[in-house]
C-alpha positions in Angstrom: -15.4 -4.0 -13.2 -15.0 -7.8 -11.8 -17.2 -7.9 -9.4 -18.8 -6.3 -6.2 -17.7 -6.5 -2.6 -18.3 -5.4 1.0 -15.8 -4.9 3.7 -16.5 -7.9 5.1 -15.9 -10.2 2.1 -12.7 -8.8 1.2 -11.5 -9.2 5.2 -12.2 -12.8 5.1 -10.4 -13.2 1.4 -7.3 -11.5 2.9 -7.7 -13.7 6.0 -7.8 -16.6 3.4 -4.9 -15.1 1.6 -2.5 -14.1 4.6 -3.6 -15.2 7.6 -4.3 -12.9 10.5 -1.2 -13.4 12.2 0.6 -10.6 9.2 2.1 -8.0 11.5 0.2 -5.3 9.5 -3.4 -6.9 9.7 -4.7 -5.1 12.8 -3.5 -1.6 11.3 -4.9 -3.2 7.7 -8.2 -4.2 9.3 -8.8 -0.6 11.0 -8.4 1.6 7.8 -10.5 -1.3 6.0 -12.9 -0.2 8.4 -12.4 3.5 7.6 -12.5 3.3 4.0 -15.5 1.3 4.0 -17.2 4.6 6.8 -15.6 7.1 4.0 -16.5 5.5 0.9 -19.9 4.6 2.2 -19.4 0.8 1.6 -18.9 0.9 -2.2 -16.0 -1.4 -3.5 -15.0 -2.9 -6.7 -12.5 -5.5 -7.9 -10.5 -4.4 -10.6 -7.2 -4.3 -12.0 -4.8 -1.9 -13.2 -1.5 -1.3 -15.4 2.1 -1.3 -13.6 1.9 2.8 -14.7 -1.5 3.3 -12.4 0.3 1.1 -10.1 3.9 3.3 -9.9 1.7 6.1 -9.8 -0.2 5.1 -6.5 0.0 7.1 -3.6 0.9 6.1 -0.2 0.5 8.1 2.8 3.5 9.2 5.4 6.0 6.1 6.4 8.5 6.1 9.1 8.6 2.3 9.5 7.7 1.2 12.9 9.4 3.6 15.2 7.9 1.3 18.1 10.1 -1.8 16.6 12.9 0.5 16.2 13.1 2.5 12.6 14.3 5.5 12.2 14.0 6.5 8.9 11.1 8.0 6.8 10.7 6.5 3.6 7.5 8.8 2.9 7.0 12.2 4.3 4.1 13.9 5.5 2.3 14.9 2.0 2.8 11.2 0.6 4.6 10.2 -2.6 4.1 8.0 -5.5 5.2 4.4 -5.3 7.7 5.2 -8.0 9.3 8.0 -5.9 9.2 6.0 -2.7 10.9 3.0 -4.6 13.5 5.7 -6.1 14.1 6.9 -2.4 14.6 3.4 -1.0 17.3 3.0 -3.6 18.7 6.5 -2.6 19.1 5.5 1.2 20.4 2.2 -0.1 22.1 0.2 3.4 21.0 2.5 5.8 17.6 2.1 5.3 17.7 -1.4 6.1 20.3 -1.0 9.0 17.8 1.7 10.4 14.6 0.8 9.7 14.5 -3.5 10.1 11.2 -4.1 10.2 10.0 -1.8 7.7 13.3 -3.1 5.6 12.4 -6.7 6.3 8.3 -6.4 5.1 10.4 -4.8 1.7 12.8 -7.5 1.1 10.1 -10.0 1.7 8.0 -9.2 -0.7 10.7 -8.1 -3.8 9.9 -12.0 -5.1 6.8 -13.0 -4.0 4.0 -13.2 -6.3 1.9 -10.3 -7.4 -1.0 -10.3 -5.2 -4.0 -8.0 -4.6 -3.8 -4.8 -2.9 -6.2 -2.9 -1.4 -6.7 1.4 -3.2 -9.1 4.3 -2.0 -10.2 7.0 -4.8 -9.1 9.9 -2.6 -6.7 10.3 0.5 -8.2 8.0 3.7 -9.7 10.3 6.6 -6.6 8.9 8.6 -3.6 10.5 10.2 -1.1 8.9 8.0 -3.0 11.0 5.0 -3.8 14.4 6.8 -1.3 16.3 4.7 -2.0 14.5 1.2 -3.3 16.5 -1.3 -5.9 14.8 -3.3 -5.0 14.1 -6.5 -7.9 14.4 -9.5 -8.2 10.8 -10.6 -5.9 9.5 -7.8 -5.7 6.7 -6.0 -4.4 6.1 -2.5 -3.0 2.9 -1.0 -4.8 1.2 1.5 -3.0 -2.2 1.8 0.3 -3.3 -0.1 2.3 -0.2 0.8 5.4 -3.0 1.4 4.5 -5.1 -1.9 4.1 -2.1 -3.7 7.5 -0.7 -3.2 9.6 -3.5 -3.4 8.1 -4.4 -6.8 8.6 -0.9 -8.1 12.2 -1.2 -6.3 12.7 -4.7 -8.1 11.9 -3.0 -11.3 8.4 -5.6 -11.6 5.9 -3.3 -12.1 6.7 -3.0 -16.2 5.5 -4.1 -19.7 2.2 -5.7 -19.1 2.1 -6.0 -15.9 -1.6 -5.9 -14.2 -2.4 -5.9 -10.6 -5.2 -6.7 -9.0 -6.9 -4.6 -6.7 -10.2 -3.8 -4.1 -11.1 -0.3 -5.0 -13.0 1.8 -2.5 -15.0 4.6 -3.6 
């Protein structure tokens, strides 16, 4: 373990990192909130391999339906990172022809650096997770759905490959 935080130190390190003006910050900043209520306020820094990091699991994803996307990339009981990534390639064009915004978050991040993402030890108390099993030794994405999957898409996540991460729970 690196080191200790609190909610509010890791808000103001992703403020540092990204700014607030990141179209996912308010959404990031509410289920910061609710991770720290479920988890009771106990997060770690850490980091893992790219084969914890492929095997991460993200909660439903339809894009933003409200900037227009169409598709799901994630259904209601979640997926891995790997098999989101695997279902990105699948729907190939039409997912971005669909689905801009979501598409344009992915394609973003394919080259940008590796920077730290946010986990959970179980499945948020959040609507996006309601039909997630949890997983024994699981963890669940918080923040970085986007980096996540276009790194696993780009085929980054390999070799020795370590990401860092804020653990809740």
């Amino acid at each position: 373990m690196k080191g200790v935080w609190t909610v509010d130190s890791i808000e103001e390190a992703c403020l540092r990192s990204r700014g607030g003006s990141h179209g996912s910050w308010p959404w990031t900043r509410k289920m910061l909130a609710k991770a720290d209520e479920q988890f009771r306020g106990v997060w770690s820094e850490r980091s893992i391999t790219c084969d914890a990091a492929l095997d991460i699991l993200l909660p439903s994803h339809a894009g933003e339906p409200c900037k227009g996307d169409q598709l799901t990339l994630v259904g209601d009981h979640g997926a891995t990172v790997r098999d989101a990534a695997a279902t990105l390639t699948t729907l190939g064009d039409a997912y971005e022809r669909n689905n801009p915004s979501c598409a344009e978050r992915i394609g973003f991040a394919v080259d940008a650096p590796f920077t730290r993402i946010i986990i959970a030890t179980a499945p948020l108390d959040w609507e996006e997770y309601a039909r997630v099993a949890p997983v024994a030794g699981g963890l669940y994405c918080i923040d970085g759905f986007h980096r996540l999957v276009a790194w696993a898409k780009a085929g980054r996540l390999t070799g020795e490959v370590r990401l860092d991460i804020w653990l809740a729970g």
